[in-house]
C-alpha positions in Angstrom: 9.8 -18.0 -6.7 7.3 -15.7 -7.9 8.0 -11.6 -8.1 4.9 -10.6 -9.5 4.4 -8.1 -6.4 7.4 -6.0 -8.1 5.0 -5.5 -11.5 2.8 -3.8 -9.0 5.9 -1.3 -7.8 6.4 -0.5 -10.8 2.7 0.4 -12.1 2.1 1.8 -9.2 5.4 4.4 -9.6 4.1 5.2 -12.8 0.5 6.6 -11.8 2.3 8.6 -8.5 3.8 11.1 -11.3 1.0 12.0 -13.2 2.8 14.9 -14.9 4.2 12.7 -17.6 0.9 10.6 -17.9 -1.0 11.4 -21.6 2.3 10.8 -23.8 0.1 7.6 -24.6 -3.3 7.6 -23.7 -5.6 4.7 -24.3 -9.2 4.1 -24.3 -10.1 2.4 -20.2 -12.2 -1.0 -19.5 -14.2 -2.3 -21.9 -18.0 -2.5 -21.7 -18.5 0.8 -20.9 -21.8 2.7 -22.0 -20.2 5.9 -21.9 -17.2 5.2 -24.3 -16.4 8.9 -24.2 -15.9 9.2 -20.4 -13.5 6.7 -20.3 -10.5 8.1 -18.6 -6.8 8.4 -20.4 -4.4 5.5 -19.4 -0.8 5.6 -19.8 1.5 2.6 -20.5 4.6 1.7 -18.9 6.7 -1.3 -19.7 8.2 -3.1 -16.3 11.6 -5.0 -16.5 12.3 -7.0 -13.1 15.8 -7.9 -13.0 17.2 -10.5 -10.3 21.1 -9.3 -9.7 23.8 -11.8 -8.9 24.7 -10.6 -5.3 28.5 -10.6 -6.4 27.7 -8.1 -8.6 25.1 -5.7 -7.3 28.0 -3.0 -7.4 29.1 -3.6 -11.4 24.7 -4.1 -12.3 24.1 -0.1 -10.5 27.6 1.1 -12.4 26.3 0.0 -15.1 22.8 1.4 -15.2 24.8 4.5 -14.5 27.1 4.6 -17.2 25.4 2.6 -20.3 21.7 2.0 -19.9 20.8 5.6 -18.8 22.1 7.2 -21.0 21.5 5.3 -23.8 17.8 5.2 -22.5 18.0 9.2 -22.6 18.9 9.5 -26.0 17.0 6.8 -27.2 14.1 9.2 -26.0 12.9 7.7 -23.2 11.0 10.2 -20.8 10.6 8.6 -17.8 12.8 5.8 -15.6 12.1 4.8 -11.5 13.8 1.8 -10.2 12.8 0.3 -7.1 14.6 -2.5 -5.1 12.9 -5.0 -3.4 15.0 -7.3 -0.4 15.6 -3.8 1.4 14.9 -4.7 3.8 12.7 -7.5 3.4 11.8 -9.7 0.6 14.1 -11.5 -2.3 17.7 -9.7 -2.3 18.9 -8.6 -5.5 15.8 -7.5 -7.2 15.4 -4.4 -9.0 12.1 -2.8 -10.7 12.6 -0.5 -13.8 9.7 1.6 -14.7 9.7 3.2 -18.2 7.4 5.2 -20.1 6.2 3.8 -23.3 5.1 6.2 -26.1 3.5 3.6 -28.4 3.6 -0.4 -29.1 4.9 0.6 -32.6 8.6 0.9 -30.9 8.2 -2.8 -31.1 8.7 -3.2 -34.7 11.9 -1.3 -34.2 15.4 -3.5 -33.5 15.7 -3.1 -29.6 17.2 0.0 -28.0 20.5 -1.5 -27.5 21.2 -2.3 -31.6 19.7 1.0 -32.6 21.9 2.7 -30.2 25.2 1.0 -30.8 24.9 -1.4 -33.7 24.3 -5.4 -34.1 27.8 -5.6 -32.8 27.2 -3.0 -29.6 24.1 -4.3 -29.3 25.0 -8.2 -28.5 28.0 -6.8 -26.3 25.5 -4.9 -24.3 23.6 -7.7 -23.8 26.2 -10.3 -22.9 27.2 -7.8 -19.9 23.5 -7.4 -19.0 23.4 -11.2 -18.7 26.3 -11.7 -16.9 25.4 -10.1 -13.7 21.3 -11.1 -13.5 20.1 -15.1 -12.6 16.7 -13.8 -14.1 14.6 -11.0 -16.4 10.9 -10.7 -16.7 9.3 -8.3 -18.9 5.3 -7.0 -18.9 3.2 -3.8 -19.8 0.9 -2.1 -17.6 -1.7 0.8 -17.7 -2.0 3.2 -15.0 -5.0 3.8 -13.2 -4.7 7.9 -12.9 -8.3 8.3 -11.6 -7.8 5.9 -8.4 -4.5 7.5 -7.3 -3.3 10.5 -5.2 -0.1 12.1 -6.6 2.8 13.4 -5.0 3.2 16.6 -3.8 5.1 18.3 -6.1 9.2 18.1 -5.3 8.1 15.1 -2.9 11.2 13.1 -1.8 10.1 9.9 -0.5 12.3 7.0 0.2 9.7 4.2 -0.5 6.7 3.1 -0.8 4.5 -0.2 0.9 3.3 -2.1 -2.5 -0.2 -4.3 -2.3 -0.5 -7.0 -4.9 -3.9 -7.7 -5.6 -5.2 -10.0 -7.3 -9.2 -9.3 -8.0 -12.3 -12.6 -8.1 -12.1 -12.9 -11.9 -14.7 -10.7 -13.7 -14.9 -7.8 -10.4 -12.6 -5.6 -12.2 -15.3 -2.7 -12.2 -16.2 -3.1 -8.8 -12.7 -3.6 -7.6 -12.0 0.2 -8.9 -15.7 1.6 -7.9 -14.6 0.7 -4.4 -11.0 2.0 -4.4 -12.9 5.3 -5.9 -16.0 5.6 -3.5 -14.5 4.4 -0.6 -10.5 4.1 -0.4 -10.0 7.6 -1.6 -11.9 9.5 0.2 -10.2 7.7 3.2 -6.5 8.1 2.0 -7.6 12.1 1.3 -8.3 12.5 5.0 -5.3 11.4 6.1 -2.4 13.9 7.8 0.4 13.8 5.6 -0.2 11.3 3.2 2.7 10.8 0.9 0.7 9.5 -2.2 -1.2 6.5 -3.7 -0.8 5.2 -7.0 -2.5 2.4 -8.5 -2.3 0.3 -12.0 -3.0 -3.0 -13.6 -1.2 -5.3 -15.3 -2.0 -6.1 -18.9 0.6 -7.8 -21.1 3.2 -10.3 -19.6 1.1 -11.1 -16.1 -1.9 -11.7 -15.0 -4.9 -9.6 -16.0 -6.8 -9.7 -12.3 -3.5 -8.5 -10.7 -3.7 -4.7 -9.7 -1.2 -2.9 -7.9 -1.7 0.1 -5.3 1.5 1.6 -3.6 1.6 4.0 -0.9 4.4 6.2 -0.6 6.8 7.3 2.1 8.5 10.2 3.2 10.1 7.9 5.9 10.3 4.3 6.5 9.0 5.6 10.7 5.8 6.4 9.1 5.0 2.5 8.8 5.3 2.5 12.9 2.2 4.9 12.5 0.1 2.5 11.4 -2.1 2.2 8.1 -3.7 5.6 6.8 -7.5 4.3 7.0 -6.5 2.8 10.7 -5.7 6.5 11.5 -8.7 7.6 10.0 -10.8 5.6 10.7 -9.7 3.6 13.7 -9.5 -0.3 14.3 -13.0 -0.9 13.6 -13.2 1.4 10.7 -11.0 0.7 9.5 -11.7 -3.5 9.4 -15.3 -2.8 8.2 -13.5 -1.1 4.7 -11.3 -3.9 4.9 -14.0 -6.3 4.4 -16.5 -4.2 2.0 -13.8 -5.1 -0.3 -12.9 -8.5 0.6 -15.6 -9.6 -2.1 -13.6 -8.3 -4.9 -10.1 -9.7 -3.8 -8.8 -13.1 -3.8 -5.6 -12.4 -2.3 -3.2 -9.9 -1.3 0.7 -9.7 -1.5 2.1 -7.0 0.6 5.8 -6.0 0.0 8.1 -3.2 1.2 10.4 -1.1 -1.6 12.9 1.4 -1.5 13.3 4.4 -3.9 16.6 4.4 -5.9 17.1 7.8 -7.2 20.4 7.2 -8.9 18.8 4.9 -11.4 15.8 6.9 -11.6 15.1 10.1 -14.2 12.5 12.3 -16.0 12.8 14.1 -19.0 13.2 17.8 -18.4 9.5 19.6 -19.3 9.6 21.9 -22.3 9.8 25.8 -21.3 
């Protein structure tokens, strides 16, 4: 069964914290006249692991107690995980997001055999394995210009994640209309929690985007879409439509937050 809808949670986690966003900036869309307006993007690779339900318990302890830290000293920045089947969708799913610094890690053994050895490294692995059914793998770039971050400190509990996938070749339009008119929307709204959206590169399909809208609350879906506030029903269903043109179909998933498994590197003083 497919999960691509979880590469969107975790692109989309990554442009909500645009504090740690520029460790790796990249040039933006091809085809642009202006190559020096381009805006910075940021990649993050996604892991989606699919947990044996037997041992949920054992796959968070040991996240806890092996990956995290060795992720922290391996000089990782930047780690959210997000579970999906919580409460609706495919149990036993988890979304980590990390920050990459470059593609040249990649010519590097993994993290686990430059942390603990060949030996270590194996026996990490064989533990890994035997709690998942499943482990997909992809990069994405973040899409810091179309989002809204968090306020600062924010503590939300989860987020409602769109999977989009775009009409082959409306990529520019796609984010022109996000930009022009789902912004300025979201910006009106009381007590908006965020809006973050990416794209997936490597690993997935290019015309997939991802937009995630945070929440303080899991009431604040009774409330009712931010543009329906804003704009009412039929405002709301014209923007709806000014966009259909772009979009071929839409996923729409919800996540929650899980802060144990989640860290950021301290900022420098």
């Amino acid at each position: 069964m497919k999960r691509v809808w979880f590469a969107a949670l975790a692109l989309a986690i990554v442009c909500s914290f645009l504090s740690v966003r520029g460790i790796n900036a990249q040039g933006g869309r091809g085809g642009s006249a202006q190559p020096a307006a381009a805006p910075a993007r940021s990649w993050y690779s996604i892991s989606i692991y699919t947990v044996k339900l037997d041992r949920a318990r054992d796959f968070v302890d040991f996240m806890k107690t092996q990956t995290i830290p060795m992720q922290q000293k391996g000089g990782i920045k930047y780690r959210d995980t997000w579970q999906g089947g919580a409460p609706f969708g495919d149990a036993g799913t988890y979304a980590v997001v990390t920050l990459m610094n470059n593609f040249a890690e990649y010519d590097m053994p993994n993290l686990p055999t430059r942390t603990f050895g060949a030996d270590g490294g194996r026996a990490y692995g064989d533990k890994l394995n035997a709690m998942i059914t499943a482990r997909r793998t992809f990069a994405i770039q973040d899409r810091a210009e179309l989002s809204i971050e968090p306020k600062a400190n924010a503590k939300f509990v989860g987020a409602v994640l769109q999977d989009v996938t775009i009409v082959s070749g409306h990529g520019e339009q796609y984010e022109a209309y996000i930009k022009n008119d789902v912004l300025p929307v979201l910006k009106r709204a009381q007590n908006f929690g965020g809006f973050a959206v990416a794209r997936t590169v490597f690993g997935g399909n290019v015309n997939e985007y991802h937009t995630l809208t945070y929440l303080n609350s899991f009431a604040e879906i009774d409330k009712g879409p931010a543009q329906t506030q804003v704009l009412g029903q039929a405002g709301a269903a014209a923007l709806v439509l000014k966009g259909s043109a772009h979009i071929a179909n839409i996923e729409r998933t919800i996540l929650r937050y899980v802060p144990d498994l989640s860290f950021r590197a301290k900022p420098i003083s």
